[in-house]
N, C-alpha and C positions, 0 to 999 in steps of 0.2 A: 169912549169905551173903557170899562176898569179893565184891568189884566188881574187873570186869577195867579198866585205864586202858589205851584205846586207844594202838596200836602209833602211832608219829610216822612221819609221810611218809619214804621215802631222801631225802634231799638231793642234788639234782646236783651232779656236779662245779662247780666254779668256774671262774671261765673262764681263767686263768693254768694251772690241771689242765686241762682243753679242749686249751688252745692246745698245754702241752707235747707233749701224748696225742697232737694232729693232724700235730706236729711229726715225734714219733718213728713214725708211724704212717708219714707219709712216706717216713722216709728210711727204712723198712725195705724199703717199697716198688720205693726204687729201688734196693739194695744188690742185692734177690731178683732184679729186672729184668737186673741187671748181668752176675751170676754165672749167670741165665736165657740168653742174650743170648751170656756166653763158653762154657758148655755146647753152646751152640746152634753155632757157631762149630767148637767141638771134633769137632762130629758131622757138622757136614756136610766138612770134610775129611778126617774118613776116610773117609766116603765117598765122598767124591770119587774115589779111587783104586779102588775096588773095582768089579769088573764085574758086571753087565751096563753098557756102556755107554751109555747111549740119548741119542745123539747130537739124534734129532730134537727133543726135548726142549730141549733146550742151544741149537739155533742158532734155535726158536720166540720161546726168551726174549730171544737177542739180537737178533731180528728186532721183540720190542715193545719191549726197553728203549732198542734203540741205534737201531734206524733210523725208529721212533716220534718219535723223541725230536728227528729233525735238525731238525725245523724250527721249533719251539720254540725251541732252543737257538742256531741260526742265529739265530734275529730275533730273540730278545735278546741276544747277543755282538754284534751289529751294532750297535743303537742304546748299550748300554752303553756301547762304543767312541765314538759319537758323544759318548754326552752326557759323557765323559769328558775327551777333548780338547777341547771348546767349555767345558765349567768349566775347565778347566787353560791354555787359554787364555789367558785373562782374564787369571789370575794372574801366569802370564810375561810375558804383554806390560808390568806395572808393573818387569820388571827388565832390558825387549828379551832375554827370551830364549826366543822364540818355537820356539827352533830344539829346545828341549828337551821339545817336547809330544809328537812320534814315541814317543821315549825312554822315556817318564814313563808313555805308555800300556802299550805294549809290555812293560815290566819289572811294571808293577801287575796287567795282564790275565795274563804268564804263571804270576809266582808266586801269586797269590793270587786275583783276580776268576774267571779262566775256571774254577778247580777249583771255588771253592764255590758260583756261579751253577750250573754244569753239575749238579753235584751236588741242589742242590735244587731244579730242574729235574724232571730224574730223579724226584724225592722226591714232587713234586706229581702227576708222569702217570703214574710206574709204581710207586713204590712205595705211592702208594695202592691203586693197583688189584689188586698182589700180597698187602696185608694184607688185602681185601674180600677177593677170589677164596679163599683159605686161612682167612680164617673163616668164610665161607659154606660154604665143605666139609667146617669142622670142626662147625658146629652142625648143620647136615644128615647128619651119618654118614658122607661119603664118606672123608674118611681111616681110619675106622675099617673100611669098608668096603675099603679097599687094603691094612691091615694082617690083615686076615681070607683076601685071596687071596695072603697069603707075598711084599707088594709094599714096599718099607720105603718110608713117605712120607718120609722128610727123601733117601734119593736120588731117591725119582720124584720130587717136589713141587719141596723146596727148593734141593737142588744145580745145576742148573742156573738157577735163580735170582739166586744169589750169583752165581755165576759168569760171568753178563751181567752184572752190577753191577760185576766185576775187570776184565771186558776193554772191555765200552761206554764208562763213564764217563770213563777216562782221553781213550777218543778222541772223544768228546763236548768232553771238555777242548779238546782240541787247533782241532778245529770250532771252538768258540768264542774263544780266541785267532784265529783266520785272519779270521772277522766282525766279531771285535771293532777289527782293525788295520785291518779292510778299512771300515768307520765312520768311526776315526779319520781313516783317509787321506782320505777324504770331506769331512771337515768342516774338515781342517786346511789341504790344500790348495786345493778347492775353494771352500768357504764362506770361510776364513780368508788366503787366501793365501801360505802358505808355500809356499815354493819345492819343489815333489817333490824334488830331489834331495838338498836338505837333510833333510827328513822321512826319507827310503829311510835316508841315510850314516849319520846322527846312532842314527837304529834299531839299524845291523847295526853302528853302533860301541860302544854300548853294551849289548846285547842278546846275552848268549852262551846255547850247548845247555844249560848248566847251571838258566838260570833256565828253558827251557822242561822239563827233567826233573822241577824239583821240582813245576811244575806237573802232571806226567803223573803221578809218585808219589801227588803226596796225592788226584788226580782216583780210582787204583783203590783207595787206603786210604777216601776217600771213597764209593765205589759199594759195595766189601765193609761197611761200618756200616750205611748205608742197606737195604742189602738183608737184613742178618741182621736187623736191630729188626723191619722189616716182616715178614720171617717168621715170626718169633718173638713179634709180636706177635697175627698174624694166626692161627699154627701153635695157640696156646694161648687163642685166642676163645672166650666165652662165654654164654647167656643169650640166644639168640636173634639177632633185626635188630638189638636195642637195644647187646647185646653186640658184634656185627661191629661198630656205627658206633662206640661206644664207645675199640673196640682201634681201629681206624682212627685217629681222632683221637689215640690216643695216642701209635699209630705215626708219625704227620707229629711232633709235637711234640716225642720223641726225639729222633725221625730229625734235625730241622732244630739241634737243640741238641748232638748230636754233629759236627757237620759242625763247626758253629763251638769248638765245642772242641777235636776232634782236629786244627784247623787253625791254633791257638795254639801246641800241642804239639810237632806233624810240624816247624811252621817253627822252633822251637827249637832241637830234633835235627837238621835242616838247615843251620841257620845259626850 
C-alpha cells in the first residue's frame, strides 16, 4: 500500500505581496472612479440639450443647493472674514502696516477662501444628500423603475443636479466674499481701529474684477466636480443601507479632494 503525504497548507501572501496587492488594488479603483466620473460627465451633457425639458426639476435643485445653502455659507464667509483680519492683524501691526488688512482679506477671500469654503459647503448639505437620495433609489428599484417607463434617469435625476452645482456655487462664491468683507470690515474697523476709509481705498485699490472672476470660475468648476462624484457615486450604489452610507462617505471624501486639487490646477492655468 502507497501512503499519501498530506498536501501542505497555501501559504499567504506576504505582507510586502499584501501591501503591493492593496496598493494596485487602489489605484485601479480610482483610475475606474475617474473615467466612471468623466463618462458620467459626458452623459449628462448631452443630455442636457435634449428635450423634454423639465424645468421644474432644474429650479427644485437650485432651490436646495443654492438657497439652502445661504445661510450656511453666509455665517461662515462672515466669521472666516473676521477671524482673517484679526490674524492678519497682528501681523501688520509688527510692520505698521495695518492699512494692508482690507487688501489681504479681499484678494485671499476672492481668489481662493470664498470658492473652496462655498464649495465644500455645498459638499456637506447637498452633495450628501444628492449621493443618499440616488442610492436609496438605486438599491430600491426606482431608477430602474424610470428606465422601464421610457424615462432616462441621468436627464430626469442627474441633470438637473449638476446643473445647480454650475449656476449655485459660483453665486454662493460671491455670497461669501460680500460676508467675508463684511467680517473683515467689522473686526478691523470696529474692534481694531482702522480708519474705514483707509479699509474701503486700500480694498478697491488693490482689488480688481479679475480676482473676483477667477473666484466665480473655479466656484462653477468647483460645484460641476462636486455634483458629478456625488451622482456618480450615489447613481452606481450598492448592497443595501450599508452600500448607500458606504458611497456617501466616499462621495464626501472625493468630492472634498477634488476641490482641493482642481484648485491647485485652475490657479495655474489662471496665473
Amino acid at each position: 500500500m502507497t501512503t499519501q503525504t498530506p498536501s501542505k497548507p497555501a501559504q499567504e501572501p506576504g505582507l510586502f505581496v499584501q501591501t503591493v496587492a492593496g496598493f494596485g488594488k487602489g489605484l485601479i479603483d480610482i483610475v475606474s472612479s475617474i473615467g466612471g466620473v468623466v463618462t458620467l460627465a459626458v452623459d449628462v451633457a448631452r443630455w442636457s440639450v435634449r428635450r423634454p425639458y423639465r424645468l421644474h426639476n432644474l429650479f427644485a435643485q437650485l432651490d436646495f443647493v443654492g438657497v439652502g445653502s445661504i445661510f450656511i455659507v453666509g455665517l461662515t464667509g462672515l466669521f472666516t472674514g473676521m477671524v482673517f483680519a484679526l490674524q492678519t492683524s497682528e501681523a501688520f501691526q509688527l510692520f505698521d502696516a495695518e492699512s494692508l488688512v482690507g487688501p489681504t482679506v479681499a484678494l485671499t477671500l476672492t481668489r481662493e477662501l470664498a470658492s473652496v469654503f462655498s464649495a465644500l459647503m455645498v459638499t456637506m448639505r447637498a452633495g450628501s444628500a444628492m449621493c443618499t437620495e440616488l442610492g436609496t433609489m438605486r438599491v430600491t428599484e426606482q431608477v430602474d423603475a424610470l428606465e422601464t417607463m421610457a424615462v432616462n434617469p441621468v436627464q430626469y435625476l442627474l441633470v438637473p443636479r449638476v446643473l445647480a452645482g454650475l449656476f449655485m456655487v459660483p453665486m454662493l462664491t460671491i455670497l461669501f466674499s460680500t460676508a467675508g468683507m463684511a467680517g473683515a470690515y467689522f473686526v478691523a474697523v470696529g474692534g481694531l481701529g482702522i480708519s474705514p476709509g483707509t479699509f474701503l481705498t486700500r480694498t478697491q485699490q488693490w482689488l480688481e474684477p479679475a480676482d473676483i472672476y477667477e473666484g466665480v470660475i473655479k466656484g462653477a468648476i468647483f460645484g460641476v466636480s462636486v455634483a458629478l462624484i456625488c451622482c456618480y457615486k450615489g447613481f452606481n450604489a450598492s448592497g443595501g443601507a450599508k452600500g448607500v452610507g458606504q458611497a456617501t462617505t466616499e462621495a464626501m471624501v472625493a468630492s472634498a479632494l477634488s476641490i482641493f486639487i482642481l484648485d491647485f490646477f485652475v490657479g495655474i492655468v489662471m496665473h
